[in-house]
FIDRENSE-361653 format. One line per field, with one value per atom (N, C-alpha, C): residue in three letters; x, y, z; atom name; residue number from 0. Coordinates in steps of 0.001 Angstrom, whole numbers. Layout:
sevo: [ALA/...];
east: [X/...];
north: [Y/...];
up: [Z/...];
zagu: [CA/...];
selo: [NUM/...];
This chain:
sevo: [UNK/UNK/UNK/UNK/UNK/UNK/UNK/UNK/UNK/UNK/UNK/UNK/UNK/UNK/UNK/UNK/UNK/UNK/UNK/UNK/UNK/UNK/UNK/UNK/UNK/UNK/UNK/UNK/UNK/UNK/UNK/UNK/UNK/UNK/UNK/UNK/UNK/UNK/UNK/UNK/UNK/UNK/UNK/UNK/UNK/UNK/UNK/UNK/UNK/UNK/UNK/UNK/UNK/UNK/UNK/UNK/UNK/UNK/UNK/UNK/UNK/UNK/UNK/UNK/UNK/UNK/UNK/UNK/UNK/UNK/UNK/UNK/UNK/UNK/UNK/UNK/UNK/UNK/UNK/UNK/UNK/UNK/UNK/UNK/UNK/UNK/UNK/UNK/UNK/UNK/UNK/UNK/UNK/UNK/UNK/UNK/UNK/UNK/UNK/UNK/UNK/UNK/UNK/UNK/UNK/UNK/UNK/UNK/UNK/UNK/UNK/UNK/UNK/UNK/UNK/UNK/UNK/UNK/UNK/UNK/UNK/UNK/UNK/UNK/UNK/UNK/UNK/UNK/UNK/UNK/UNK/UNK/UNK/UNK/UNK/UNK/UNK/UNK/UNK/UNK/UNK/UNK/UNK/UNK/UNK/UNK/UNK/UNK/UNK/UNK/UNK/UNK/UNK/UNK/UNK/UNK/UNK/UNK/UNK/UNK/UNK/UNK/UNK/UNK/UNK/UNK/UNK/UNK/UNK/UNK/UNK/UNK/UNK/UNK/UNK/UNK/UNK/UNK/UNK/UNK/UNK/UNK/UNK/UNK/UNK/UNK/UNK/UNK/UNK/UNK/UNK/UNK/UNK/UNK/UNK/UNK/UNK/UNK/UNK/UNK/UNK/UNK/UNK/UNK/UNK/UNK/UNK/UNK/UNK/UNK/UNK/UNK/UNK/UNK/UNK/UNK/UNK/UNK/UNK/UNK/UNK/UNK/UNK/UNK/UNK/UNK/UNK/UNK/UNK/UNK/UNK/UNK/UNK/UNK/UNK/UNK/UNK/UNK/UNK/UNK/UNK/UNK/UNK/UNK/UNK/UNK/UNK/UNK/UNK/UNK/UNK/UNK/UNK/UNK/UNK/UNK/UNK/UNK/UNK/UNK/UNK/UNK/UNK/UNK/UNK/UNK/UNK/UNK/UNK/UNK/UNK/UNK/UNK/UNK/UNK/UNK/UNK/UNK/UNK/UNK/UNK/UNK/UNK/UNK/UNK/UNK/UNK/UNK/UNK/UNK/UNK/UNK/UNK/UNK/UNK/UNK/UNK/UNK/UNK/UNK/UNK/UNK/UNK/UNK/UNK/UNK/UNK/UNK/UNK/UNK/UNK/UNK/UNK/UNK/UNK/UNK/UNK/UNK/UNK/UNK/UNK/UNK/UNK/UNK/UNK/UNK/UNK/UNK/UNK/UNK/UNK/UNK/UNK/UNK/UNK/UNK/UNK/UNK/UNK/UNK/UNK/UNK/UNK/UNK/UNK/UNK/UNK/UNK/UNK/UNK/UNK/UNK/UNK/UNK/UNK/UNK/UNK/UNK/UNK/UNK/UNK/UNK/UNK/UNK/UNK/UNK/UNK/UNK/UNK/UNK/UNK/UNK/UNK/UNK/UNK/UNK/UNK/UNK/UNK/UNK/UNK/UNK/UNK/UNK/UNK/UNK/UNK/UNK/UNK/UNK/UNK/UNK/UNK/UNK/UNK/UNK/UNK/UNK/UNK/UNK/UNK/UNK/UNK/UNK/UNK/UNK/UNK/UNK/UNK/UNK/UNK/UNK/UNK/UNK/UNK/UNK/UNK/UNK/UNK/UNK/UNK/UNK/UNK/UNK/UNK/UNK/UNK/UNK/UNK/UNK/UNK/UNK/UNK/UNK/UNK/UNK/UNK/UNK/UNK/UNK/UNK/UNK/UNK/UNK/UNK/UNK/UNK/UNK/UNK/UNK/UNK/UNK/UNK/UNK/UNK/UNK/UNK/UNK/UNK/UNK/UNK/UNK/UNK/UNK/UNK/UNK/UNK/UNK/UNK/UNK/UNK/UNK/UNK/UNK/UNK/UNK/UNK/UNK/UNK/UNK/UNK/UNK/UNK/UNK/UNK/UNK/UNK/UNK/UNK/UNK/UNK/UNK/UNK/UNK/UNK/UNK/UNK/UNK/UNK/UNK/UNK/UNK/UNK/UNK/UNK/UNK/UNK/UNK/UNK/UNK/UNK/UNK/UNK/UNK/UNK/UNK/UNK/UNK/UNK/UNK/UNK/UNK/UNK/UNK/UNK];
east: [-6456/-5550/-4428/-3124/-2057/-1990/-1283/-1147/84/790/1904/2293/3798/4096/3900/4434/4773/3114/1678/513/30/448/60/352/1920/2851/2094/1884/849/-611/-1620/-2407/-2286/-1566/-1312/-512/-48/-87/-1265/-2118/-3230/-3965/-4251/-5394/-5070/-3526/-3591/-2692/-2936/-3193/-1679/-1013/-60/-34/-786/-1219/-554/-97/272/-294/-1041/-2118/-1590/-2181/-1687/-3471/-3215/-4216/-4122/-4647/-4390/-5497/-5298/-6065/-5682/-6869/-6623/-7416/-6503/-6770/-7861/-8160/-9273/-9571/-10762/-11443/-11380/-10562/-10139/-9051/-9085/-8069/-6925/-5771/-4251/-4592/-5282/-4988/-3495/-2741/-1557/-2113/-2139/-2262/-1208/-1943/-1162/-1128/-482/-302/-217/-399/-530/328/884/812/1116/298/-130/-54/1003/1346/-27/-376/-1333/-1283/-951/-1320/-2903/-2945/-4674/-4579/-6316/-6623/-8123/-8979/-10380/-11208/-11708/-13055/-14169/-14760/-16455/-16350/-17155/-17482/-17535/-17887/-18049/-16373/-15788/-14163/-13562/-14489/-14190/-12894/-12979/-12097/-10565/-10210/-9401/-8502/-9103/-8266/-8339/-9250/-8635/-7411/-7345/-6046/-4885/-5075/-4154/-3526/-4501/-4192/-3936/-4313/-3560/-1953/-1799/-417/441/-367/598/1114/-176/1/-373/-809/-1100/-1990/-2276/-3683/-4974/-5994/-7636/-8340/-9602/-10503/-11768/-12145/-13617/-14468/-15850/-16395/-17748/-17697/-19006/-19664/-21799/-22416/-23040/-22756/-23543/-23324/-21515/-20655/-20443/-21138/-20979/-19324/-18337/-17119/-16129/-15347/-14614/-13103/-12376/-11389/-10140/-8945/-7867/-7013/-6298/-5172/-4179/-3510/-2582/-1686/-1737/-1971/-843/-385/447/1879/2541/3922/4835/4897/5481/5390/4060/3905/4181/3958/3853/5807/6649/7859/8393/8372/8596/7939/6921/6277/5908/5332/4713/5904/6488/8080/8833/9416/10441/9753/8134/7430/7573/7397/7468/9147/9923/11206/11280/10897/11055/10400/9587/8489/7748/8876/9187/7464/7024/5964/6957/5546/6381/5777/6151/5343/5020/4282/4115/3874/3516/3489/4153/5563/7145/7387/7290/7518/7239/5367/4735/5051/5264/5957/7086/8498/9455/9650/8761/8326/7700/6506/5784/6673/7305/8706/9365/9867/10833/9822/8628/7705/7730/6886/7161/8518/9613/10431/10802/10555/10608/9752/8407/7320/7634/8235/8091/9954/10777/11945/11464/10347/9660/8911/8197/7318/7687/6396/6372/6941/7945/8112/7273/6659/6211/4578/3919/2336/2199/624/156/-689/-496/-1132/-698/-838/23/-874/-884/-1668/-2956/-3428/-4969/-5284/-4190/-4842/-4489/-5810/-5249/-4909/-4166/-3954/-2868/-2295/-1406/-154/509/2258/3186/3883/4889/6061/5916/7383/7889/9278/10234/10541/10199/10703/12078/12914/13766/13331/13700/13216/13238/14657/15267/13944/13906/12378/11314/10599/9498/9588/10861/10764/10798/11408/11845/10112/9297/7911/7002/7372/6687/6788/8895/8979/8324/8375/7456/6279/5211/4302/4301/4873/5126/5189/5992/6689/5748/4233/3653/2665/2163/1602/2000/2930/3194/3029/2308/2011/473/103/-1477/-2415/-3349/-4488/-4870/-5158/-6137/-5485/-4383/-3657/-4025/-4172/-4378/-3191/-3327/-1749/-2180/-630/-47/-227/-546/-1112/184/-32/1524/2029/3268/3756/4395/3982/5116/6252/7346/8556/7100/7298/7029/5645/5072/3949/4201/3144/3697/3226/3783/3827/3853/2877/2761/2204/2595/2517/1853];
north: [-22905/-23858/-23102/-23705/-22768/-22960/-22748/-23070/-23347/-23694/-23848/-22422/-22019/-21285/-20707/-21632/-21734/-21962/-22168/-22383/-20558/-20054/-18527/-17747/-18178/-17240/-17569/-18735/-19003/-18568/-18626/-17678/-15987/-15638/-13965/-13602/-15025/-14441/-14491/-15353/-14935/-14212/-14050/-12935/-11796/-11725/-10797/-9650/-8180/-6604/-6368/-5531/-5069/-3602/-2561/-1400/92/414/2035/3205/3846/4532/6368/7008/8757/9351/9950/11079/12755/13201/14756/15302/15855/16377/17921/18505/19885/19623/21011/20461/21439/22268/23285/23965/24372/24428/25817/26737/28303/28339/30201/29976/30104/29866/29740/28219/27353/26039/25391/25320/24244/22453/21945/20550/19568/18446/17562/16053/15576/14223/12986/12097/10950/9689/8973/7648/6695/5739/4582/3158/2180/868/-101/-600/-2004/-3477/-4256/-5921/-6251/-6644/-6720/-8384/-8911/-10342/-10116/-10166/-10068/-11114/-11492/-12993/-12881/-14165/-14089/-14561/-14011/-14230/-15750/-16632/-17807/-18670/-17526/-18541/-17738/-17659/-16643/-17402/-18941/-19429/-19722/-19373/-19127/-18109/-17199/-15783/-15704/-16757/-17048/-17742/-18579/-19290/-18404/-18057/-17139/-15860/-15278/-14021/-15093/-16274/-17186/-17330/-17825/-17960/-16967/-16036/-14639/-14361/-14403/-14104/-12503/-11806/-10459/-9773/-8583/-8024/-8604/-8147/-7578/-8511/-8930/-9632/-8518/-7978/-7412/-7397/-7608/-8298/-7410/-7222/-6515/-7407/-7335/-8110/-7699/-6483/-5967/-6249/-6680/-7070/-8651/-9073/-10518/-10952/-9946/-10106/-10311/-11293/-10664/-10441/-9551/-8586/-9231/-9586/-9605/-8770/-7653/-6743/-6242/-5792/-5642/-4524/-2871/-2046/-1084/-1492/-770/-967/-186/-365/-1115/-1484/-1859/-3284/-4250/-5527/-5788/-4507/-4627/-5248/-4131/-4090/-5404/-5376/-7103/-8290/-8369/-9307/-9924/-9124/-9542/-9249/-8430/-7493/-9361/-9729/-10808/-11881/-12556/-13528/-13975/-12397/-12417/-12281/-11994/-12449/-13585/-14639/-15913/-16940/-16742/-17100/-16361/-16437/-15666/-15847/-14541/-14666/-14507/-14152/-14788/-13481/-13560/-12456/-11148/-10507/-9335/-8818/-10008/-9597/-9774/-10206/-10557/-9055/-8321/-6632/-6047/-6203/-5196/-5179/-6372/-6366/-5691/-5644/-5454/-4074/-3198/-1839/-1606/-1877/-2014/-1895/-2982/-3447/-2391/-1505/-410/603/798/2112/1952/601/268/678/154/1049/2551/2969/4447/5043/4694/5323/4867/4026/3114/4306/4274/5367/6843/7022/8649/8572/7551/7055/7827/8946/10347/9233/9371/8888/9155/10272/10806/10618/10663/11082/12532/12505/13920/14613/14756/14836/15699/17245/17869/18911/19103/19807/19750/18133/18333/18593/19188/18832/17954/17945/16797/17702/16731/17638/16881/17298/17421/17323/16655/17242/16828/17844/18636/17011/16273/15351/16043/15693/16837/15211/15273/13688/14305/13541/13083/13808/14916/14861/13688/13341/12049/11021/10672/9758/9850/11228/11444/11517/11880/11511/9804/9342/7953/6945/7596/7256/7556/8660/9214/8215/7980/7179/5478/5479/3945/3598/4847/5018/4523/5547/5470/4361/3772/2059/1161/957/698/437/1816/2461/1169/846/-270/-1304/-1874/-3367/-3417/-2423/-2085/-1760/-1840/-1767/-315/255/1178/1638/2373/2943/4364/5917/7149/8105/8798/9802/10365/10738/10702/12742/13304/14878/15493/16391/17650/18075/17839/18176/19072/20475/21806/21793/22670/22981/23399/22722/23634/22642/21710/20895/20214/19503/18831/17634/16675/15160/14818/13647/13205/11215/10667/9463/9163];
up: [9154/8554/7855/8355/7461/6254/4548/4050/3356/2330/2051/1162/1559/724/-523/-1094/-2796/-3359/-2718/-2569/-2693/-1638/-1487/-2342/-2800/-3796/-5359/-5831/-7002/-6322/-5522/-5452/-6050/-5181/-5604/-7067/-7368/-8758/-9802/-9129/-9811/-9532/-8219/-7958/-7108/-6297/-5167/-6361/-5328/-5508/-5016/-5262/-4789/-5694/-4350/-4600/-3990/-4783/-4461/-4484/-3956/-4254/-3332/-3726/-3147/-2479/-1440/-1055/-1037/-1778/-1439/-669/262/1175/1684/2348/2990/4273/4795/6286/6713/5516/6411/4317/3988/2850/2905/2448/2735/1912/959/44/669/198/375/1887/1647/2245/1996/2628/1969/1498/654/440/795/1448/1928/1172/795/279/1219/1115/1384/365/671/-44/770/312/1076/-229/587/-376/829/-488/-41/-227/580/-447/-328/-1729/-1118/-2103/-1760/-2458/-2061/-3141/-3190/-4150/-3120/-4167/-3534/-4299/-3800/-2525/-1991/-358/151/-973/-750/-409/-944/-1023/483/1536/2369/3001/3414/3771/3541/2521/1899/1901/1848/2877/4297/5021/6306/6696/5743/5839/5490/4446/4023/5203/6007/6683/7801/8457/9384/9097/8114/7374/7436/7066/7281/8511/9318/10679/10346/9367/9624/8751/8785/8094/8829/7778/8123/6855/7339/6521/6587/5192/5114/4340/4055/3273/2723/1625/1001/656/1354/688/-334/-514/-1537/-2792/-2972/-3752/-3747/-3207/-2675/-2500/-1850/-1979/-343/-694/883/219/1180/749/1944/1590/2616/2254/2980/2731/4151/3811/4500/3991/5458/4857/5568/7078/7708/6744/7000/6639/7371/8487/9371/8509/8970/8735/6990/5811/4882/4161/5095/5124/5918/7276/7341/7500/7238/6612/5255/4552/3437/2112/2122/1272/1285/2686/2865/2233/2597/2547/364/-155/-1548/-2056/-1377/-1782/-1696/-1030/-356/-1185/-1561/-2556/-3725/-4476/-5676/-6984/-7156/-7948/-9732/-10865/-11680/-13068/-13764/-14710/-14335/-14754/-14663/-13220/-12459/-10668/-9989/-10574/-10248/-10290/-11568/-11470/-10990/-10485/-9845/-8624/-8269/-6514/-6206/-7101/-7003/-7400/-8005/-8159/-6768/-6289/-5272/-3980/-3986/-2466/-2265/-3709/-3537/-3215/-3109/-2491/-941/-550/676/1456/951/1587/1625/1183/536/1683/1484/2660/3656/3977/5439/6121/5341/5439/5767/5481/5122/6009/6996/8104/9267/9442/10813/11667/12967/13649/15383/15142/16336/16208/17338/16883/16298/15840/15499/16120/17383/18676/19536/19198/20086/20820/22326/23099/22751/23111/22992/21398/20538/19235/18206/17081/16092/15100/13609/12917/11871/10446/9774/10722/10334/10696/9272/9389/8474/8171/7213/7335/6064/6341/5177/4118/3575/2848/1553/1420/745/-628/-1345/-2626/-3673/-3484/-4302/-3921/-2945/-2352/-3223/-3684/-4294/-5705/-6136/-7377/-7910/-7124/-7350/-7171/-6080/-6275/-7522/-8075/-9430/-10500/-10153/-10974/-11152/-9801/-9679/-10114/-9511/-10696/-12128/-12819/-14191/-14750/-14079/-14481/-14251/-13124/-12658/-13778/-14251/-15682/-16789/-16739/-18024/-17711/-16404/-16399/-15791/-14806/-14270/-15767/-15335/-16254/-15808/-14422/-13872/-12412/-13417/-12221/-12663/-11727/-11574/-11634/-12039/-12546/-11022/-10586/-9302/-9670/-8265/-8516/-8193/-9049/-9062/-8197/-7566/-5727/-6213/-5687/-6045/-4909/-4832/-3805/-2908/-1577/-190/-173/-996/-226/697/1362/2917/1989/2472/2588/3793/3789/5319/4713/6238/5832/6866];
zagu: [N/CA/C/N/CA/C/N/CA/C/N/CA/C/N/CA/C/N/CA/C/N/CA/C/N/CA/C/N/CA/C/N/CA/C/N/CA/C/N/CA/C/N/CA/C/N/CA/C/N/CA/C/N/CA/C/N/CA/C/N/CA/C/N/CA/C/N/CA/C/N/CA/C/N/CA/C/N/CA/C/N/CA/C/N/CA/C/N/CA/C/N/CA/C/N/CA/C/N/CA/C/N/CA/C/N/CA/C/N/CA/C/N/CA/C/N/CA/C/N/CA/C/N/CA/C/N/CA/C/N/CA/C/N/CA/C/N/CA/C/N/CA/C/N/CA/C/N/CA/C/N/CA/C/N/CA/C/N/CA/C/N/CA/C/N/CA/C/N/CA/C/N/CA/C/N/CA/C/N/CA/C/N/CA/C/N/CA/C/N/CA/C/N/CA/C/N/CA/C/N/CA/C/N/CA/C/N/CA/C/N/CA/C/N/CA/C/N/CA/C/N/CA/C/N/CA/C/N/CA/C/N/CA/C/N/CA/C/N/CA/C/N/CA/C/N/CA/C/N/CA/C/N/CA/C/N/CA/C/N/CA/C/N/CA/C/N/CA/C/N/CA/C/N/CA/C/N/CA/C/N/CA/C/N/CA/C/N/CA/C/N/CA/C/N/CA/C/N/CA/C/N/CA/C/N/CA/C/N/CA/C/N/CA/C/N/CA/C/N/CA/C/N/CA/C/N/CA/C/N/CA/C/N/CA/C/N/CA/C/N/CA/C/N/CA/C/N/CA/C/N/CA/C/N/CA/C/N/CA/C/N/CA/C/N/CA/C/N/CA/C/N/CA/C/N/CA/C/N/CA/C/N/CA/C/N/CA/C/N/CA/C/N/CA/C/N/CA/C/N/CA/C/N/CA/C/N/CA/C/N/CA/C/N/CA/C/N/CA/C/N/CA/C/N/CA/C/N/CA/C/N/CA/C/N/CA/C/N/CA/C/N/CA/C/N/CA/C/N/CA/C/N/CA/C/N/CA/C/N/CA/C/N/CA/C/N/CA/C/N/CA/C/N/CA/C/N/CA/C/N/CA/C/N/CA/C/N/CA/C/N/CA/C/N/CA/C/N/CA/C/N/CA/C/N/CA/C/N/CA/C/N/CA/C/N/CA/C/N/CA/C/N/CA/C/N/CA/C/N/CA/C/N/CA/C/N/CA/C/N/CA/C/N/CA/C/N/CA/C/N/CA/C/N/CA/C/N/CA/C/N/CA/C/N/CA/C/N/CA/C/N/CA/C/N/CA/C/N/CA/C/N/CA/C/N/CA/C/N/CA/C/N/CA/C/N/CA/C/N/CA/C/N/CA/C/N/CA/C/N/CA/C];
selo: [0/0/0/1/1/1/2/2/2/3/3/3/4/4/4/5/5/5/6/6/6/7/7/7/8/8/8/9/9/9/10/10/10/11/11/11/12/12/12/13/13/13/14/14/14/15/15/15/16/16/16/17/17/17/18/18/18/19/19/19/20/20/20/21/21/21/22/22/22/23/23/23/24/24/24/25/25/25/26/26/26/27/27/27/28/28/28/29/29/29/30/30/30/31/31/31/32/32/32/33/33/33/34/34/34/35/35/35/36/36/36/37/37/37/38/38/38/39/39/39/40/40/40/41/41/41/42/42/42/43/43/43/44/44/44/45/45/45/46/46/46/47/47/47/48/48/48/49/49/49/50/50/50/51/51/51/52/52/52/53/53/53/54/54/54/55/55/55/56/56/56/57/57/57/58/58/58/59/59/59/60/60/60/61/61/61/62/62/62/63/63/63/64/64/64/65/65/65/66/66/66/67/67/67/68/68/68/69/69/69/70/70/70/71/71/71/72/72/72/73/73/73/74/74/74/75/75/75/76/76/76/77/77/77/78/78/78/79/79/79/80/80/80/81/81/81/82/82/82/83/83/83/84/84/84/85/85/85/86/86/86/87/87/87/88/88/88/89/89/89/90/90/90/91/91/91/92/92/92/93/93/93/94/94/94/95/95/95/96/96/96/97/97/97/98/98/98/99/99/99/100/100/100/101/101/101/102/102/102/103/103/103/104/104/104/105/105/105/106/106/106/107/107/107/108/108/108/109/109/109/110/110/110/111/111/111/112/112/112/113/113/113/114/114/114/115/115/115/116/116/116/117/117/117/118/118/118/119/119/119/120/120/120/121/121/121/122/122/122/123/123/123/124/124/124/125/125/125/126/126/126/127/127/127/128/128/128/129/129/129/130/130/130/131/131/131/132/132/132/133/133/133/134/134/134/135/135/135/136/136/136/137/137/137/138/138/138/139/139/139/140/140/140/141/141/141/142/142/142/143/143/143/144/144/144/145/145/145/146/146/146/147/147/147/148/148/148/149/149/149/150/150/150/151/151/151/152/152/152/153/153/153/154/154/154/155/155/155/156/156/156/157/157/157/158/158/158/159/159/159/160/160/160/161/161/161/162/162/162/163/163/163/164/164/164/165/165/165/166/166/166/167/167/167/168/168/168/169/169/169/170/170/170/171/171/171/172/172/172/173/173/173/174/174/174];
């Protein structure tokens, strides 16, 4: 069942996620490893399993994202995680249907990461001769600071956000 706009947009201001989150990783556990970063924007919306229907409608409506459900947590989870769909889908859907308070900010902090990563987005696979692996994206310095800064700002309206890890000259970033 679809639902109404301005229905979804007051939902997620009460309960949906609009998440920015970083990975640091190595590609092999040996000293002088180079570290690689990650960041990854999320929309997420999580309830009791019982309201499962509800984020069916919702991810119908959208037309996009993943439904997954912990029973251990008695929870089901809707998010939406690529950049692609995050950028034109869900970015336009919340311009359109304007949230209100403090998740009016977090989005509009949030919207400006999405684009940022989705601009910084490897254009090629990471798939070269039979192997897998890291690849090298050169991102925008101006880009990464301006994410730090999003962070930060993030910091004054999140409850349980994680300090973003120290990127020296010459780390790889990869998306």
């Amino acid at each position: 069942m679809k639902l109404p706009a301005d229905y979804i947009a007051g939902f997620v201001d009460g309960e949906g996620c609009f998440a920015l989150n970083f990975r640091k990783d190595k590609k092999l556990n040996r000293p002088n490893t180079p570290e690689y970063f990650r960041w990854l924007a999320e929309f997420a919306i999580v309830l009791r399993s019982d309201d499962h229907e509800v984020l069916e409608s919702i991810k119908e409506t959208l037309n996009c994202g993943n439904l997954s459900s912990s029973k251990s947590r008695n929870q089901i989870r809707y998010y939406v995680q690529g950049t692609k769909e995050l950028k034109n889908i869900i970015v336009p859907f919340f311009n359109t249907n304007r949230l209100y308070g403090k998740k009016y900010k977090d989005f509009r902090l949030w919207s400006e990461a999405v684009e940022i990563i989705h601009k910084n987005k490897r254009k090629t696979t990471n798939v070269q001769n039979g192997s897998r692996g890291f690849v090298k994206v050169l991102w925008n310095p101006k880009d990464l600071e301006r994410l730090k800064d999003i962070h930060t700002e993030l910091k004054l309206i999140k409850s349980k956000v994680k300090d973003w890890p120290e990127i020296k000259n010459g780390d790889k970033v990869i998306v």
